[in-house]
Backbone as CSV, one residue per row, in Angstrom:
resi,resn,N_x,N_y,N_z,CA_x,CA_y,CA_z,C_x,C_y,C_z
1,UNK,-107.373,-315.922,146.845,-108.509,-315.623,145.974,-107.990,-315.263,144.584
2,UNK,-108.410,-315.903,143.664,-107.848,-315.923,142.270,-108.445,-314.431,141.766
3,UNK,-107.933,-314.020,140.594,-108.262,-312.665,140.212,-109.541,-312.399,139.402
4,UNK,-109.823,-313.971,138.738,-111.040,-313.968,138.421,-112.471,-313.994,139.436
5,UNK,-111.989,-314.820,140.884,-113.114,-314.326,141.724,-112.950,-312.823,142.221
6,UNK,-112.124,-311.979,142.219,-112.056,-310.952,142.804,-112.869,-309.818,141.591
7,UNK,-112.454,-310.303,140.620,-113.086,-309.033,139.331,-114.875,-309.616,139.219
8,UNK,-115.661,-310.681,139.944,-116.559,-311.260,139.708,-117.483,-310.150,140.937
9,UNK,-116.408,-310.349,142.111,-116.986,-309.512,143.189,-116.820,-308.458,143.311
10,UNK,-115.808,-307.701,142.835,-116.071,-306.651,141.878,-116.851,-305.890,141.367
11,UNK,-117.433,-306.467,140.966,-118.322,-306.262,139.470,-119.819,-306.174,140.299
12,UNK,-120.239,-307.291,141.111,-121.017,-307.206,142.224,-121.147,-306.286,143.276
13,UNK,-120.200,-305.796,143.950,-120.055,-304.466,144.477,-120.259,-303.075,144.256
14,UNK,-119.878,-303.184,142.846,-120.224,-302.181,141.901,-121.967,-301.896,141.385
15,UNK,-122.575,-302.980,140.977,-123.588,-303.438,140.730,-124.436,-302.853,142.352
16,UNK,-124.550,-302.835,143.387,-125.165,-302.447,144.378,-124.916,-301.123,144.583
17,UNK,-123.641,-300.424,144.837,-123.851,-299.341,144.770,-124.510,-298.462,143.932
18,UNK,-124.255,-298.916,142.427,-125.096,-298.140,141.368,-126.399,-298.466,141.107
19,UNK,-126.787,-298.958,142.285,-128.297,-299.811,141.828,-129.165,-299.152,143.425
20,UNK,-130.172,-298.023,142.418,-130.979,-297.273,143.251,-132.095,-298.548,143.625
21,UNK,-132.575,-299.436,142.998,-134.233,-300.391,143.440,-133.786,-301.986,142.936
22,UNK,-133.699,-302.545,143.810,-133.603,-304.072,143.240,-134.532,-304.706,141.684
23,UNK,-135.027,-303.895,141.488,-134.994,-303.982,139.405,-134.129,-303.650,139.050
24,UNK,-133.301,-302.528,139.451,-132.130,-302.020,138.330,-131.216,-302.874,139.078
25,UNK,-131.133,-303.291,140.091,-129.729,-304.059,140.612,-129.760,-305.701,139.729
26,UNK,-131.621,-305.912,139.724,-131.513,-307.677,138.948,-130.864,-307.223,136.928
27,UNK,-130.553,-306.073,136.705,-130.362,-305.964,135.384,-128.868,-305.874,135.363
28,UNK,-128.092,-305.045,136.469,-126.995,-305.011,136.554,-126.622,-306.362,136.898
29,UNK,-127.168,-307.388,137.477,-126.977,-308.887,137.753,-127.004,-309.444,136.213
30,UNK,-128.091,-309.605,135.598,-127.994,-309.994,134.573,-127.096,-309.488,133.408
31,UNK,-126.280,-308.294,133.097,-125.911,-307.910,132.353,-124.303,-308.628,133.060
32,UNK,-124.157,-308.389,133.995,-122.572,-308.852,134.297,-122.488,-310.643,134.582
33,UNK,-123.683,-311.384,134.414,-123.537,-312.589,134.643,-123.373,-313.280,133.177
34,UNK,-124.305,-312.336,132.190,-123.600,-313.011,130.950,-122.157,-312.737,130.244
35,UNK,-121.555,-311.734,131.364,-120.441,-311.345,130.596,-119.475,-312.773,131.423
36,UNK,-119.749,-312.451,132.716,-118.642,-313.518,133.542,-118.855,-314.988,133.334
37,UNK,-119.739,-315.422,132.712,-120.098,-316.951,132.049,-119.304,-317.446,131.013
38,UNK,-119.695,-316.402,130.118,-118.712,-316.601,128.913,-119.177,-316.254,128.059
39,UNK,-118.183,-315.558,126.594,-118.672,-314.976,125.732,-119.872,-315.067,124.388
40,UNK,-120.495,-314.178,124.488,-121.959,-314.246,123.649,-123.172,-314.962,124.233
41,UNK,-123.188,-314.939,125.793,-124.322,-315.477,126.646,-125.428,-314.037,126.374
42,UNK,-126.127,-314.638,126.942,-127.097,-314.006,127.396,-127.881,-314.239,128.101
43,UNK,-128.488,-313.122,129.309,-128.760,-313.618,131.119,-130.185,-313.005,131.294
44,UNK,-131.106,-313.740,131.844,-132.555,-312.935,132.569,-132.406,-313.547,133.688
45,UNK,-133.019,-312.942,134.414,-132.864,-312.625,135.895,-134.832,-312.544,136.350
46,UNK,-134.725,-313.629,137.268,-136.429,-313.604,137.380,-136.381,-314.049,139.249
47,UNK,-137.378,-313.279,139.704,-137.580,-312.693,141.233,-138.964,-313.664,141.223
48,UNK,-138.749,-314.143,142.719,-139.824,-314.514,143.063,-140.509,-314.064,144.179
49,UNK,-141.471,-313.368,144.073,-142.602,-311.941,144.822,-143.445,-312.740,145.497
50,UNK,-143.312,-312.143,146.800,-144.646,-313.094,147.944,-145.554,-312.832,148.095
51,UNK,-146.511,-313.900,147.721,-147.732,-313.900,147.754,-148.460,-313.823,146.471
52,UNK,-147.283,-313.949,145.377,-147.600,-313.721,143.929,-147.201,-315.015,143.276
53,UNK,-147.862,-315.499,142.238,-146.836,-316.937,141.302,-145.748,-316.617,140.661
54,UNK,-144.907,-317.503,140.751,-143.734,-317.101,139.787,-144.086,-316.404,138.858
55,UNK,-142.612,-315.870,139.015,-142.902,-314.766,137.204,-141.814,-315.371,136.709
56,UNK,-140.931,-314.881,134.939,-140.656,-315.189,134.149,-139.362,-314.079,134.782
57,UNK,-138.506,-314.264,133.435,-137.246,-312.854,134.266,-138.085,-311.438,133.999
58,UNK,-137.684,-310.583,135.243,-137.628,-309.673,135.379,-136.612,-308.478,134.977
59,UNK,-135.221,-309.301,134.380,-134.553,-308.259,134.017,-133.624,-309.155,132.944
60,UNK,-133.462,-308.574,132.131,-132.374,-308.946,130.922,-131.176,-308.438,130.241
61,UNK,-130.478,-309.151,129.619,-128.710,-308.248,129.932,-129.214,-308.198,128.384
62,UNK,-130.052,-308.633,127.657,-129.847,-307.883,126.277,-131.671,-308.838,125.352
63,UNK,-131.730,-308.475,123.911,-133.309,-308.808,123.768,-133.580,-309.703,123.267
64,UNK,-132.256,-310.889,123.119,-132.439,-312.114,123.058,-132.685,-312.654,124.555
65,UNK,-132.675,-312.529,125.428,-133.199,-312.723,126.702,-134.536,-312.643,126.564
66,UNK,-134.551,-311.476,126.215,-135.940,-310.508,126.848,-136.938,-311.504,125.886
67,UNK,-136.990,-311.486,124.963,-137.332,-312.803,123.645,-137.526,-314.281,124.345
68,UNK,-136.498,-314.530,124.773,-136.516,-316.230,125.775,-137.995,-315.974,127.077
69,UNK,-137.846,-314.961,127.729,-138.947,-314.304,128.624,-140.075,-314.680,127.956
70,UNK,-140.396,-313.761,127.028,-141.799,-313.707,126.430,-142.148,-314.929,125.916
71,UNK,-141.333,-315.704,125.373,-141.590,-317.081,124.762,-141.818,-317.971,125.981
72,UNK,-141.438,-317.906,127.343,-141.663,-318.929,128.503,-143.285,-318.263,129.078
73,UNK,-143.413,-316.721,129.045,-144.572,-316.336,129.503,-145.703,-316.736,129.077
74,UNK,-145.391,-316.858,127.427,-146.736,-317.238,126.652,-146.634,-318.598,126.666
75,UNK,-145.835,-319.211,126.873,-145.416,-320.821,126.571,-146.139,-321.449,128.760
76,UNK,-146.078,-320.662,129.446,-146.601,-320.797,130.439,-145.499,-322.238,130.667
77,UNK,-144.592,-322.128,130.418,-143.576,-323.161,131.084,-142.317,-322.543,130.586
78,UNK,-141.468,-323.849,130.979,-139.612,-323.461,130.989,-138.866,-323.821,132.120
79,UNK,-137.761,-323.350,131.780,-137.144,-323.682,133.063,-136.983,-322.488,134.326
80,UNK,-137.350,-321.058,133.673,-137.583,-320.201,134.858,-138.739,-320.349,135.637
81,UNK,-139.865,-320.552,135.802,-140.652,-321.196,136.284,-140.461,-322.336,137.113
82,UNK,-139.846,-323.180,136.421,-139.475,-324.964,136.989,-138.655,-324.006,138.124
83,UNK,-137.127,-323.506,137.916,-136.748,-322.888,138.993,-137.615,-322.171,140.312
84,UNK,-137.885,-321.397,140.054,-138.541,-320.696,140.651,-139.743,-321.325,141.552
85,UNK,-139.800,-322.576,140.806,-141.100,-323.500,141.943,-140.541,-324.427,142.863
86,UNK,-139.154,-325.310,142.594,-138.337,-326.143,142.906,-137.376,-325.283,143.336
87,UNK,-136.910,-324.695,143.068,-135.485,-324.562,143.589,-134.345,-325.257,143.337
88,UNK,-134.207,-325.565,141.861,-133.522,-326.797,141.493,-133.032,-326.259,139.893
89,UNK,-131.454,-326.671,139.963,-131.066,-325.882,138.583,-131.173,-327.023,137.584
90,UNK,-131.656,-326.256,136.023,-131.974,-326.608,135.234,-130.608,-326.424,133.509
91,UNK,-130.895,-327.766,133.170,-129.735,-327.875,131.892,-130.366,-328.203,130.648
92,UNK,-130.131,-327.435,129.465,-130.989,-327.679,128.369,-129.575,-328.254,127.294
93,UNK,-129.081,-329.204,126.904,-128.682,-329.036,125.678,-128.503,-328.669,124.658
94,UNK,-129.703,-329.098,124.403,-130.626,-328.668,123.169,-131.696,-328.575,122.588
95,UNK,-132.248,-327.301,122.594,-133.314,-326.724,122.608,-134.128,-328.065,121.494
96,UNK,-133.364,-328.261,120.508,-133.811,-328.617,118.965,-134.147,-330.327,119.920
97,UNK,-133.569,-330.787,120.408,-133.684,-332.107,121.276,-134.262,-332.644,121.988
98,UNK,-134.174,-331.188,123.165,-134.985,-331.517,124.770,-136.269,-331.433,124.364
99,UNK,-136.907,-332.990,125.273,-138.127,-332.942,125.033,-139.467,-332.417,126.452
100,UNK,-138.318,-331.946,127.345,-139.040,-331.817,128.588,-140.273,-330.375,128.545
101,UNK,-139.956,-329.411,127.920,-140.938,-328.459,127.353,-140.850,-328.364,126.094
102,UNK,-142.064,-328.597,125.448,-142.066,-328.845,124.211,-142.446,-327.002,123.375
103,UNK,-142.904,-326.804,124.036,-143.452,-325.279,123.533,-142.155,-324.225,123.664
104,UNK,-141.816,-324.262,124.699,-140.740,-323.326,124.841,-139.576,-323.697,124.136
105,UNK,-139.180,-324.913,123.965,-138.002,-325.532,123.166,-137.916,-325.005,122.128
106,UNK,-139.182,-325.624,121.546,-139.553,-325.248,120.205,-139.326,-323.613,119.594
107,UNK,-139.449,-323.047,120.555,-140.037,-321.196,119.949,-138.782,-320.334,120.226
108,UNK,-137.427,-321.177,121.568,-136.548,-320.984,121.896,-135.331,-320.881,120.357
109,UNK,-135.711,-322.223,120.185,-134.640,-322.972,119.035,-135.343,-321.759,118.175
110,UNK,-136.707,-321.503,117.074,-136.745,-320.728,116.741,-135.714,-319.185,116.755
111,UNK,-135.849,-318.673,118.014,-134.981,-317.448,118.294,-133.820,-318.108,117.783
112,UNK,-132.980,-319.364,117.869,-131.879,-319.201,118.032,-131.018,-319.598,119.138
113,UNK,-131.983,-319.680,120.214,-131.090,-320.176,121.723,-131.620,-321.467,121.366
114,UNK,-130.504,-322.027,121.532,-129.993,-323.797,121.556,-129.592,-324.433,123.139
115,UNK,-129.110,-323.934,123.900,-129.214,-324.268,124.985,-129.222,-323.167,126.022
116,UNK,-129.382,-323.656,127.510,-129.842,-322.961,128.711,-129.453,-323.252,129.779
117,UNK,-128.908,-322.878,130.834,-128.376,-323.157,131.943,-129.094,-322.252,132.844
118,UNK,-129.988,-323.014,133.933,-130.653,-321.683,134.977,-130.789,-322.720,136.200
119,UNK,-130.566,-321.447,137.247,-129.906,-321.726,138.609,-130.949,-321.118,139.228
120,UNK,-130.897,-321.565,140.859,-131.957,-320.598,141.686,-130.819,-319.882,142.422
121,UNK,-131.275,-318.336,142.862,-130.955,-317.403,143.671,-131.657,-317.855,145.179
122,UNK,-130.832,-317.438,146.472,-130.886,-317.790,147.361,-130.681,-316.786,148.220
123,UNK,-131.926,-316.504,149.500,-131.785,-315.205,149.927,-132.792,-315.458,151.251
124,UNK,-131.827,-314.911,152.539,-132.593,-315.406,153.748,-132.617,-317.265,153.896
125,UNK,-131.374,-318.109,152.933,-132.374,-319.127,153.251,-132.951,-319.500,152.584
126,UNK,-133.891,-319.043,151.923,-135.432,-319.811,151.221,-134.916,-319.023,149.169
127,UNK,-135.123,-320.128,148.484,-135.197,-320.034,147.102,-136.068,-318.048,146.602
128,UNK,-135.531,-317.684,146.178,-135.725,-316.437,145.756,-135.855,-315.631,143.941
129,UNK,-135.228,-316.639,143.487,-135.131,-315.922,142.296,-134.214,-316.854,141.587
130,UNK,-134.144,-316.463,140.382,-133.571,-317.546,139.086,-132.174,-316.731,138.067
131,UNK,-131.899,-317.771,138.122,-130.443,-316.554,137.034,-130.359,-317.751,136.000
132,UNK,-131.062,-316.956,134.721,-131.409,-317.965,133.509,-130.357,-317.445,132.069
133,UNK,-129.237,-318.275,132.006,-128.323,-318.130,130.572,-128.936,-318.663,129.177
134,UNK,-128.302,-318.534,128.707,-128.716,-318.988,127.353,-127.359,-318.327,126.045
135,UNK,-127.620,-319.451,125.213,-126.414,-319.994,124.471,-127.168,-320.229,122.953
136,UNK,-126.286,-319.571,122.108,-126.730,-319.635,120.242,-126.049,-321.288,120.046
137,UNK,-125.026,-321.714,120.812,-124.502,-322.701,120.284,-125.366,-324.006,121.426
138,UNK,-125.667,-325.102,120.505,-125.751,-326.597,121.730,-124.675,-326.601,122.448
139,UNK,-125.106,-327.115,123.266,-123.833,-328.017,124.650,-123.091,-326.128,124.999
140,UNK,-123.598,-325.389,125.304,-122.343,-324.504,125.206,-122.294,-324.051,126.704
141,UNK,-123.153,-324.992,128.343,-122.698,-325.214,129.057,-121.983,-326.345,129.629
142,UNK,-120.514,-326.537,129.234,-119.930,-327.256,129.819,-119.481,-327.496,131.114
143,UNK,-118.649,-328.468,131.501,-117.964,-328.643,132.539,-117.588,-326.800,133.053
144,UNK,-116.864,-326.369,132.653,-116.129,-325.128,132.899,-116.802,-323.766,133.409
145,UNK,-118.286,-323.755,131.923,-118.843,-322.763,132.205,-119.939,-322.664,132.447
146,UNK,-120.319,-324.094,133.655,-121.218,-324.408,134.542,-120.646,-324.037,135.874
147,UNK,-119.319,-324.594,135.995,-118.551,-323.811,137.536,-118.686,-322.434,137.627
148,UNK,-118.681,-321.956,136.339,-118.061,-320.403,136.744,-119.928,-319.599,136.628
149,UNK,-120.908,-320.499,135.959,-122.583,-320.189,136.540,-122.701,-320.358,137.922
150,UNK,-122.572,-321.425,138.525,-122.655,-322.336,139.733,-121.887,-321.080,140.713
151,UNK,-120.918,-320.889,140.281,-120.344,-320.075,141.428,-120.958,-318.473,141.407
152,UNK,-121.020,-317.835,140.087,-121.966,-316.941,140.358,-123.051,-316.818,140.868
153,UNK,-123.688,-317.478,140.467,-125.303,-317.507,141.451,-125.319,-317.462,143.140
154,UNK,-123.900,-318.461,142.960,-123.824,-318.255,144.799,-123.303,-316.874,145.268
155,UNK,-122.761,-316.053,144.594,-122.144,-314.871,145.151,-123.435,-314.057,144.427
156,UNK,-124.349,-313.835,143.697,-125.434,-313.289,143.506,-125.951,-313.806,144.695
157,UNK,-126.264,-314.704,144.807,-127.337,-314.900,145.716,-126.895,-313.754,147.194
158,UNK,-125.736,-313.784,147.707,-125.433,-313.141,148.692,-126.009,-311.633,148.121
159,UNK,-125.297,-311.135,147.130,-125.999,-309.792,146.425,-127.113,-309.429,146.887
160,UNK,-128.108,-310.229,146.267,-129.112,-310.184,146.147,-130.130,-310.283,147.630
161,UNK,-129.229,-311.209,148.200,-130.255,-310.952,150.014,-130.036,-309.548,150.509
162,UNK,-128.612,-308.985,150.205,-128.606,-307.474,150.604,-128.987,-306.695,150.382
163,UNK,-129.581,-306.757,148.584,-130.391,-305.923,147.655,-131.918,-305.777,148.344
164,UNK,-132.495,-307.041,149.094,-133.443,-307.172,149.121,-133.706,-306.124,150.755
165,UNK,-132.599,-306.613,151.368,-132.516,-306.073,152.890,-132.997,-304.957,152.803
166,UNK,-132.028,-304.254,151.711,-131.782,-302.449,151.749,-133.233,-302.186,150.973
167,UNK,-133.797,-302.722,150.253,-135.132,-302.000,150.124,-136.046,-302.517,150.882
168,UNK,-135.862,-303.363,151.607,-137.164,-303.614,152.381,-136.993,-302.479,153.828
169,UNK,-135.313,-301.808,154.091,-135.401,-300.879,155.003,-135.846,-299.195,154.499
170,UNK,-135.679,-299.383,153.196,-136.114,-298.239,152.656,-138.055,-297.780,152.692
171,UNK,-138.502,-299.000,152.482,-139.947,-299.267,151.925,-140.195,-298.873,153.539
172,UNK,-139.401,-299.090,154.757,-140.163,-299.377,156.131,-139.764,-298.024,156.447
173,UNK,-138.478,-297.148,155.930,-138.339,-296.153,156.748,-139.352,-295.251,156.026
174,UNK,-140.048,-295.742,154.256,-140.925,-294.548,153.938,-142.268,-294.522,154.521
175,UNK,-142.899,-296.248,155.253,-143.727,-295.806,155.684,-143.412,-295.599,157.013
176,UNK,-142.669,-295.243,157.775,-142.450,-294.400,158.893,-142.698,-293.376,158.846
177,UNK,-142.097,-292.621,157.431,-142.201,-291.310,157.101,-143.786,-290.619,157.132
178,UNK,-144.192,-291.205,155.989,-145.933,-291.587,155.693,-146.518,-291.370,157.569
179,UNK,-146.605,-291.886,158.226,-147.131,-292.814,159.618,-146.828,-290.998,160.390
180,UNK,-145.577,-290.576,160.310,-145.259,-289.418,161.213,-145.597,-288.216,160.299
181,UNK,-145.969,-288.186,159.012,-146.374,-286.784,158.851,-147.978,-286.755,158.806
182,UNK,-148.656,-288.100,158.424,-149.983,-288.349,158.739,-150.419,-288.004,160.380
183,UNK,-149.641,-288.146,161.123,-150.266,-287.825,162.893,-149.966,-286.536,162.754
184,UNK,-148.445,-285.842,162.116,-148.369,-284.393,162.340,-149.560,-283.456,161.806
185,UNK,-150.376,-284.084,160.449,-151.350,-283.617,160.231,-152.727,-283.545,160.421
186,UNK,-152.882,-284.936,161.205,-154.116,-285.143,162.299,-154.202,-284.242,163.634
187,UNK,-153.031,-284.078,164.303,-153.049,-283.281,165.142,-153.490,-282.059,164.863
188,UNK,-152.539,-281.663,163.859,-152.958,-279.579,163.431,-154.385,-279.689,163.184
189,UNK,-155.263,-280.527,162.785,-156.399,-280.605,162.818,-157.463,-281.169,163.550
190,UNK,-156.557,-281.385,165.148,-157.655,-281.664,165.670,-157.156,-280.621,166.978
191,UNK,-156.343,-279.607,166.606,-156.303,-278.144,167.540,-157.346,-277.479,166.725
192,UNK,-157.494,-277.224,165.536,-158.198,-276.893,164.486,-159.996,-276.874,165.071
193,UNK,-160.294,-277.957,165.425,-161.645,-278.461,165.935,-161.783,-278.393,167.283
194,UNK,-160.490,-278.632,167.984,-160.630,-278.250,169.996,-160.911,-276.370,169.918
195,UNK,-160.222,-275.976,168.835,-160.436,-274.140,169.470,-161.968,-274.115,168.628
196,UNK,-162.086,-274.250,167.712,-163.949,-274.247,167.224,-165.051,-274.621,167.704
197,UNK,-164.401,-276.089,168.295,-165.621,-276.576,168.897,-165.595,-276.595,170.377
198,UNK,-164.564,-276.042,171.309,-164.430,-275.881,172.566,-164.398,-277.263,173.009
199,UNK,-163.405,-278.095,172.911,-163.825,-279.395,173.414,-162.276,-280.099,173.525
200,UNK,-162.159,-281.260,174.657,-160.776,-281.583,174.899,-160.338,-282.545,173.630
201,UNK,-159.716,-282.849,173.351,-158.671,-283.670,172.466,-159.157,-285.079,171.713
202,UNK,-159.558,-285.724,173.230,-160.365,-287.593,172.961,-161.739,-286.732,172.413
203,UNK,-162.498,-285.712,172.705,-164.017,-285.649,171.971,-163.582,-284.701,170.493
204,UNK,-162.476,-283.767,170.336,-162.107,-283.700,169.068,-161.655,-285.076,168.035
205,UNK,-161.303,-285.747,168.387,-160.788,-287.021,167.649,-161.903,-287.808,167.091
206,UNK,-163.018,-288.252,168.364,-164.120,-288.562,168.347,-164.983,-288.060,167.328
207,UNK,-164.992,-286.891,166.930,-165.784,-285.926,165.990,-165.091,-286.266,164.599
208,UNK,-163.494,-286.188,164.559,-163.041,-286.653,163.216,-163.204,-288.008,162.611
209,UNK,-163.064,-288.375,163.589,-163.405,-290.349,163.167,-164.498,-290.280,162.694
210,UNK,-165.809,-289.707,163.345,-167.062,-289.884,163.180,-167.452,-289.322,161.550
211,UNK,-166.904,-288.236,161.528,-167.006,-287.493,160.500,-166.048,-288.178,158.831
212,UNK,-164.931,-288.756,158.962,-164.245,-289.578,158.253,-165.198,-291.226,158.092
213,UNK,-165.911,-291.967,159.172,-166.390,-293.065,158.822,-168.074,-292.566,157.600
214,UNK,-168.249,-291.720,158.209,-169.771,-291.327,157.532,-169.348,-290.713,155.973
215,UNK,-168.281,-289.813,155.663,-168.080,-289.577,154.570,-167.351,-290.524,153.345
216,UNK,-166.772,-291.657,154.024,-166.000,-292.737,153.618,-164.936,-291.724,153.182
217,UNK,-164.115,-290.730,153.905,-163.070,-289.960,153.606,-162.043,-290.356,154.455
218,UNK,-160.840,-291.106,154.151,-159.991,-290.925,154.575,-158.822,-289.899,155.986
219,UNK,-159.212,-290.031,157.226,-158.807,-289.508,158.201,-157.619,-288.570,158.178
220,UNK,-156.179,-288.910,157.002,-155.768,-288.196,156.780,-156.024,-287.018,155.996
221,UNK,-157.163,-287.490,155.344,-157.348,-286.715,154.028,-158.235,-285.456,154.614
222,UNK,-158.917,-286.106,155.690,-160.156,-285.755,155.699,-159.535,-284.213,156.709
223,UNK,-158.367,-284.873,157.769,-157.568,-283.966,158.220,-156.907,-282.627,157.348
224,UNK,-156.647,-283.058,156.238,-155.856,-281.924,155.921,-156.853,-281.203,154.767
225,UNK,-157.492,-281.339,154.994,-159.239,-280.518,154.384,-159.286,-279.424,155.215
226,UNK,-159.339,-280.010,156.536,-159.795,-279.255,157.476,-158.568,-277.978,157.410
227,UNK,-157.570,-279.049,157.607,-156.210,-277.682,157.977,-155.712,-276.342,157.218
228,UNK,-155.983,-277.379,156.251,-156.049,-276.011,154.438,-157.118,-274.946,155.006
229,UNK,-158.750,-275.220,155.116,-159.508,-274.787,155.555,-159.094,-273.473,156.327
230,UNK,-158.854,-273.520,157.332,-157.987,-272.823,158.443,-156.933,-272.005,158.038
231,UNK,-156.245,-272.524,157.485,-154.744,-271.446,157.290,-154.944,-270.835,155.998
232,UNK,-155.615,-271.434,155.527,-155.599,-271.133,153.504,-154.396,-271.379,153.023
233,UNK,-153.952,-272.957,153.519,-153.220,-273.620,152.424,-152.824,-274.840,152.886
234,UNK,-152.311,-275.547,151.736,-151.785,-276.884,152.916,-151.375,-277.304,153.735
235,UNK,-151.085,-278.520,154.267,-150.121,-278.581,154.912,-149.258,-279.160,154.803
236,UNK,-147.977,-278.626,155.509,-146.480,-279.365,154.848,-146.602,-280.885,154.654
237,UNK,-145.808,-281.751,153.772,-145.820,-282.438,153.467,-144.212,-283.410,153.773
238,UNK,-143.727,-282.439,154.525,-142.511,-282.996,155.906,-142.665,-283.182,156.836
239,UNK,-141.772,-284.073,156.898,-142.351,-284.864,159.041,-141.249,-284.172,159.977
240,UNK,-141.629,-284.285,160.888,-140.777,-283.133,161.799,-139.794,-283.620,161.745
241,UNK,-138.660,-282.701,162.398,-137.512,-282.763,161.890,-136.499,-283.233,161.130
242,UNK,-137.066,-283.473,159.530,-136.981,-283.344,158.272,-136.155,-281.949,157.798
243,UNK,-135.278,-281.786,156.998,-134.518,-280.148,157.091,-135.749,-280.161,155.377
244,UNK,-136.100,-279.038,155.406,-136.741,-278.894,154.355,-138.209,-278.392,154.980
C-alpha cells in the first residue's frame, strides 16, 4: 500500500472519529477530498435522503463550492443532480464550452469554476450520494487527477456506509430510549388511577386511552399530567437503568 493511499485513509479514519452526525462527517469528506485531488480544488458533498428528491451538496470544503450549490439549486440542474439520479460520474471541461447544462455552465463559468468532476457515493449497494470537485482552471481533471477522484470516492463510499450505519444505530437506540421512558411513565400513571379509581390495570389503561382519544392529548403526555398531578412534579425524564 503506497503512502499516498495510506495518508488518504488516514485522513478518512480521522474524519469519522471526529465526526459527531453524518453532516459534519459529509464536510470533513468534502474538505479532505479537495485537498487529496489536488491543489486549489474545491469539493461539495451531496446525500441522497429517502423518500425525498435529490438535493444539491450538502456540505462544502470552502464558498466557492457552496456558490457552485446555490447556482445548481436555482439552476434546478447540473451534474449533482444528474449524479444523484443516475448514478453515473460526470466530466465538465469547460464550463465556458459544455453545452449539456446551459444555466449552470453559464453562472458556474461566471463564479470562475471552469471545470467539474463528480462521482456517485456508494453505500449498502445502492447509489447514495455525490462527491462534486471543481476547478478555476479548464481540463484541470486529467488522466491523473481523475484516478486519484475515482479512487477516493471508492474509499468514501466505504466511509460513508459506516457513517450512515452508526447513525442510523444511534437514531434506533434514541428511539428505544423515547419507547422505555414513555411506558416507564405510562405505568406511574396508571398506579396513579388503579389506587383512585380502585380498579385492575387493563380497566386503568382503558380509562387513559379513553381519556387521551377524546382530548386529542397525547397518551404520553396525557400520562405525565397525571403523574406531576400526584407527586407535585415531574417525572424523570430517564429510562431505567440509565445512571443519572
Amino acid at each position: 500500500m503506497s503512502s499516498e493511499v495510506q495518508g488518504e485513509l488516514a485522513g478518512l479514519h480521522e474524519a469519522l472519529l471526529k465526526s459527531d452526525t453524518v453532516e459534519q462527517f459529509l464536510h470533513e469528506l468534502a474538505v479532505l477530498a479537495a485537498r487529496v485531488v489536488s491543489e486549489g480544488m474545491s469539493c461539495g458533498m451531496a446525500l441522497r435522503q429517502r423518500g425525498r428528491a435529490p438535493k444539491t451538496a450538502t456540505a462544502c470544503s470552502d464558498p466557492l463550492a457552496s456558490e457552485a450549490d446555490r447556482v445548481q439549486d436555482q439552476a434546478g440542474e447540473g451534474p449533482a443532480a444528474h449524479v444523484l439520479r443516475h448514478g453515473r460520474r460526470v466530466h465538465i471541461q469547460d464550463t465556458a464550452t459544455h453545452d449539456r447544462w446551459p444555466r449552470f455552465c453559464r453562472q458556474a463559468a461566471a463564479l470562475g469554476i471552469r471545470s467539474c468532476y463528480a462521482l456517485p457515493l456508494v453505500a449498502n449497494g445502492e447509489p447514495a450520494g455525490a462527491l462534486l470537485l471543481y476547478a478555476r482552471a479548464p481540463g484541470a481533471f486529467g488522466p491523473e487527477a481523475a484516478r486519484r477522484a475515482d479512487r477516493f470516492a471508492g474509499y468514501a463510499s466505504g466511509a460513508l456506509t459506516l457513517s450512515l450505519r452508526m447513525s442510523s444505530c444511534l437514531d434506533q437506540n434514541e428511539q428505544l430510549r423515547s419507547s422505555i421512558v414513555s411506558r416507564a411513565v405510562i405505568d406511574q400513571a396508571l398506579g396513579v388511577i388503579m389506587a383512585t379509581e380502585h380498579c385492575p390495570q387493563d380497566k386503568a389503561f382503558a380509562l387513559l386511552r379513553s381519556v387521551s382519544q377524546n382530548t386529542n392529548v397525547k397518551l404520553r403526555d396525557l400520562a405525565a399530567t397525571i403523574v406531576t398531578r400526584a407527586s407535585g412534579e415531574p417525572p424523570g425524564l430517564t429510562a431505567p437503568f440509565e445512571d443519572g
